[in-house]
N, C-alpha and C positions, 0 to 999 in steps of 0.2 A: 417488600423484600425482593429484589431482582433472584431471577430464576439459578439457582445454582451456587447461588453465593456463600453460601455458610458451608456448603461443602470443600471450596477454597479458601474459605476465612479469608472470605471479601469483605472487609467491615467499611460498608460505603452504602451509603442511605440519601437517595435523593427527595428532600421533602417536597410534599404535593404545592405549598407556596412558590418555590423554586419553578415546579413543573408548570403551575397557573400562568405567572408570569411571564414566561419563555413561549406559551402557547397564545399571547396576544402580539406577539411579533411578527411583525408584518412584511415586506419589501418596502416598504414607502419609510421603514425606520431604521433601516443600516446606509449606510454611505458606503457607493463602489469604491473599490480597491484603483490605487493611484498607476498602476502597473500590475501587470500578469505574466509569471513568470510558467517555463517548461522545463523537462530534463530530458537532453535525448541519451533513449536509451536502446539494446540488447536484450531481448526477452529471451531467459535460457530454462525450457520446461526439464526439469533435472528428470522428473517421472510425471507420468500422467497418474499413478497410483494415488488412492487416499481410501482415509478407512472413513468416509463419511458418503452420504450419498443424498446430496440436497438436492429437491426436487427442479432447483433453478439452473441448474450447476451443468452446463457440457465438458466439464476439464475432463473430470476422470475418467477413466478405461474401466470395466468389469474385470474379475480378478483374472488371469492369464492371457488378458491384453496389453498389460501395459508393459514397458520395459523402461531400463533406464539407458537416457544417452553418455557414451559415453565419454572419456575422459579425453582422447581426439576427437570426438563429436562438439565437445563444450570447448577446446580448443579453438576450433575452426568457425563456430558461432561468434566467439568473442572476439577473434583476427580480423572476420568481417566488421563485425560494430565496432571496431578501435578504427578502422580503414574508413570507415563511413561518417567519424568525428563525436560519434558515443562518448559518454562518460562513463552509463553506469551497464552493471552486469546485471541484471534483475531475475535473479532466482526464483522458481518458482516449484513448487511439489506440495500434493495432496496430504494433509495432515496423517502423520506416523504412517506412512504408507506400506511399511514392513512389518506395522503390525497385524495385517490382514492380506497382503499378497504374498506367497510364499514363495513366486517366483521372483521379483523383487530382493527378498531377503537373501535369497540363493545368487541373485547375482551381485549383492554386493558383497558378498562372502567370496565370491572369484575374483572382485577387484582388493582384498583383502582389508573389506571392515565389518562394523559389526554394525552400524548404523547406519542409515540415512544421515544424519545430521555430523559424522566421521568423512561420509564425503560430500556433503555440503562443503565440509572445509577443505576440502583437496578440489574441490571448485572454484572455490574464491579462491585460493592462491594460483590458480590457472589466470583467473582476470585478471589478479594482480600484477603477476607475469605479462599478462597482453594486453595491460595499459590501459584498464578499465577499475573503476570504483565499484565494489559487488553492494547488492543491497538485495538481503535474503527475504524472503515473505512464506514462513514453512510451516504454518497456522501457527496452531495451538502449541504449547513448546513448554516443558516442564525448565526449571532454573538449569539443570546441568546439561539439557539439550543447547539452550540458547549461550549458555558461557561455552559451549565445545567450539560455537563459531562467532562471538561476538566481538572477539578479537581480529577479525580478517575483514569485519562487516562497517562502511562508510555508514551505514543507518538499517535501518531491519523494519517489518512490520508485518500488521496483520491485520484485516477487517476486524472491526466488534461484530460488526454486522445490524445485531439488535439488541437493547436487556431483555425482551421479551422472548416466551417461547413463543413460537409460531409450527404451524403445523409442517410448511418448509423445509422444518430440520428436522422433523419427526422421524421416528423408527428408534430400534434398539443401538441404533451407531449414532442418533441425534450430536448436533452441537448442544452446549451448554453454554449460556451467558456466563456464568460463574466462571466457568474456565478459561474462557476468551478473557473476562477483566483481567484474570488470575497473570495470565499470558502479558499483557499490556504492564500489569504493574512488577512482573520480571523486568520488564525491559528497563521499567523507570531505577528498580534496583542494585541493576547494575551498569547505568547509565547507559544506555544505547537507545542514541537519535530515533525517533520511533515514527512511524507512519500506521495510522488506523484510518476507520473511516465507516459509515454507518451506508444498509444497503436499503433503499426505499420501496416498497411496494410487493413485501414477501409474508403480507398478513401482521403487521403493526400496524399501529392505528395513534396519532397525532400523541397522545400520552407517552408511548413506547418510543417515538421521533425525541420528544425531548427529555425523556429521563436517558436515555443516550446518548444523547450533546452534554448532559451535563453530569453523566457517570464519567464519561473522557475527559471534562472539563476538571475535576476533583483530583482524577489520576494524577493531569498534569501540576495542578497545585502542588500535589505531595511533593514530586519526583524534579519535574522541569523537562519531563523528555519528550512528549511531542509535538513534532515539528509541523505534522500536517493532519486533516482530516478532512477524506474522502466522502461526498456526497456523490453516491454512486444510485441510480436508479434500476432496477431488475430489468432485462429486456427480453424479448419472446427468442426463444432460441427453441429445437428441437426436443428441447424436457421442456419448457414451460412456454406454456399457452392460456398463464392467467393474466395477462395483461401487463401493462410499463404505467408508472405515473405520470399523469396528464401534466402541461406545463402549470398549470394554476398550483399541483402539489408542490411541481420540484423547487418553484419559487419561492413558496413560504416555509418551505425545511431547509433550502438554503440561505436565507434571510434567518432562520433559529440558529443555523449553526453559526452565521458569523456573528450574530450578537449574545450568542450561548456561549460561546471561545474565547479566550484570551486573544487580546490583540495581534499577537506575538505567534500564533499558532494560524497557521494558513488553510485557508477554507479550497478546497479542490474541486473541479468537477472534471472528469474525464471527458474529451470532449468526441469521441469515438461512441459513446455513450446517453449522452444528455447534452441537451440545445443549450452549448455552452454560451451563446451568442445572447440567446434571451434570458440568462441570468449573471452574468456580468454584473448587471445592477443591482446583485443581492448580496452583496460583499464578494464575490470569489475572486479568490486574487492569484491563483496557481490551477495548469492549464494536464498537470501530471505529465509523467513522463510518455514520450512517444518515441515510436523507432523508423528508423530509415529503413531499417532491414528483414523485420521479422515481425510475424504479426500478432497480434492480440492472442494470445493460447487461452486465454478464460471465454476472451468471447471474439472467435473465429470469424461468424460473420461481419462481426463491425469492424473495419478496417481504420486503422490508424492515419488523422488525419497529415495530412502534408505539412511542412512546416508555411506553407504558404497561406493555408486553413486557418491556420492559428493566427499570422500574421492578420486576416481579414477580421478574427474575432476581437485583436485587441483594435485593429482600425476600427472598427465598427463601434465600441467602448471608449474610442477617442483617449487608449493609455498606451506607453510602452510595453513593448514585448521585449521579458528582457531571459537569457538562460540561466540555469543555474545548476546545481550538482543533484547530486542525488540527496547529499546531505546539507542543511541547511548555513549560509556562510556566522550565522551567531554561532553553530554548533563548532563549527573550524575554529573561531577566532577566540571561542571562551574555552577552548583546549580539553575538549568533549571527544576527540579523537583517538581511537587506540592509537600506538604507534608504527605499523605495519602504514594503516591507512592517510596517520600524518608526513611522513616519509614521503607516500607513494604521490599525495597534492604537491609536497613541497622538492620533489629530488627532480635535480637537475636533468632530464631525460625529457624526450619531444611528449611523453603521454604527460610528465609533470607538467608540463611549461599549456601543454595544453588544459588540465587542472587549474593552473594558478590564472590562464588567461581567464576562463569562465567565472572563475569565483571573484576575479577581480574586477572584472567587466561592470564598467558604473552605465556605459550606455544602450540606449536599446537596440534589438535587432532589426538591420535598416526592412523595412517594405520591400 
């Protein structure tokens, strides 16, 4: 029974045959991806606040450091990434962050709301406004958290991270796996394009790799909503100093994930993060979103490569490099769109036409 789950009336059981199976896959048994696509984007930290405190984690502030930017702050973020040829707005804030900083709570009380996820959405309507696509990432999300902004939102998402507990999340503010699924299968039920993604080397162990490719893989069954999944490796930053997974790992958890995944759902690796170059050959076919402008707020140190980086890793993979939204073009064309965000790809305006070019774009970007 994954940790958490009967607390959320998660009725998802992945059997040990399934996990056996998945655990003899290798790289030498997926076939690379024909093309690898990116999203450039705008990284907007709404608050550095969160009520958790994982021992991997540099985002968050301790309680009466952080504040939130504000509503000319997120303005003038998103005027530059529309200037810059961005698509997407990428939100970003510490899980219920008002539930434990008080200062936080007090100042969205002076911008006149009662929640973080109240002005989440007077956020996305700022990008919307400055001709960018938002795509929220606000952890953990009860159903009426995520319907207050899943109408403004081109795709939304959230790490699972792991089904395991691990000592990483430990403490009396721990994550829960149960609540992370709970969170993933909101999204499927109320249709929003979803982006998750599994974190490596945070005290799971090759079991916990793959009943988490194929807890996600189940979700999508139900529902049809995720579009991508993040293989994302832990790196040394200033909290953690247990070590990154060596390339021999990241190669056989990303070879599970694309043969643990539906076709149709895209295998990611950040390439700010992990030797995207030397798993290419493990199925990855999506290179995640990068910015021209602003840098990694999760992980500070690792700087975002250039679009020229990229262009090297799909030459080097011998595939096109080609762009694409934040939300995926099956999700646009099978009418998976709210309609704020279907409007905002298709209305006649230079941010739309610049929308319609990218999602239409059949060819790659030149070298």
């Amino acid at each position: 029974m994954i940790p958490g789950a009967a607390d959320y009336d998660i009725d998802l059981t992945v059997s040990d045959a399934a996990i056996d199976r998945l655990l003899s896959v290798t790289p030498a048994d997926v076939e690379p991806a024909t093309e690898l696509s990116y999203c450039r984007n705008v990284f907007v930290p709404l608050t550095t606040a969160c009520r958790y405190t994982c021992t991997y984690c540099t985002y968050y502030d301790p309680p009466g450091q952080a504040d939130l930017l504000t509503p000319d702050e997120i303005r003038e973020i998103c005027q530059r990434g529309a200037d810059a040829g961005c698509t997407e707005a990428l939100f970003t804030f510490g899980d219920d962050p008002d539930d434990r900083y008080t200062a936080i709570y007090d100042q969205l009380s002076d911008l006149g709301h009662e929640s973080i996820h109240e002005y989440l959405r007077e956020a996305c309507e700022i990008a919307l406004e400055e001709g960018l696509l938002p795509h929220a990432n606000p952890g953990d999300q009860t159903r009426e958290q995520m319907a207050t902004v899943a109408d403004l939102n081109a795709s939304m998402g959230v790490m699972l991270e792991t089904t395991a507990e691990v000592q990483a999340h430990g403490g009396p503010r721990g994550k829960s796996p149960g609540q992370r699924l709970a969170t993933l299968r909101t999204a499927g039920e109320l249709g929003v394009p979803f982006t998750t993604g599994i974190l490596v080397g945070v005290g799971e162990d090759w079991r916990d790799r793959a009943e988490s490719i194929l807890a996600i893989a189940e979700l999508y069954e139900r529902y049809g909503h995720i579009q991508e999944v993040i293989v994302q490796p832990v790196v040394e930053n200033e909290r953690w100093q247990g070590g990154s997974p060596d390339l021999a790992t990241m190669r056989r958890v990303t070879a599970m994930a694309r043969d643990g995944l539906p076709d149709e759902i895209a295998v990611q690796v950040p390439p700010n993060l992990a030797p995207a170059r030397e798993l290419t050959d493990c199925g990855v076919d999506d290179l995640g979103g990068v910015s021209p402008v602003t840098v990694d707020h999760i992980n500070p140190e690792y700087e975002w490569p250039a679009l020229r980086e990229l262009e090297a890793v799909a030459e080097a993979a011998e595939v096109p490099l080609t762009e694409r939204l934040p939300v995926y073009e099956r999700f646009v064309e099978s009418g998976w769109l709210p309609p704020a965000i279907a409007a905002a790809i298709d209305a006649d305006t230079a941010a739309g036409e610049r929308f319609r070019a990218v999602l239409d774009c059949a060819s790659p970007v030149d070298p």
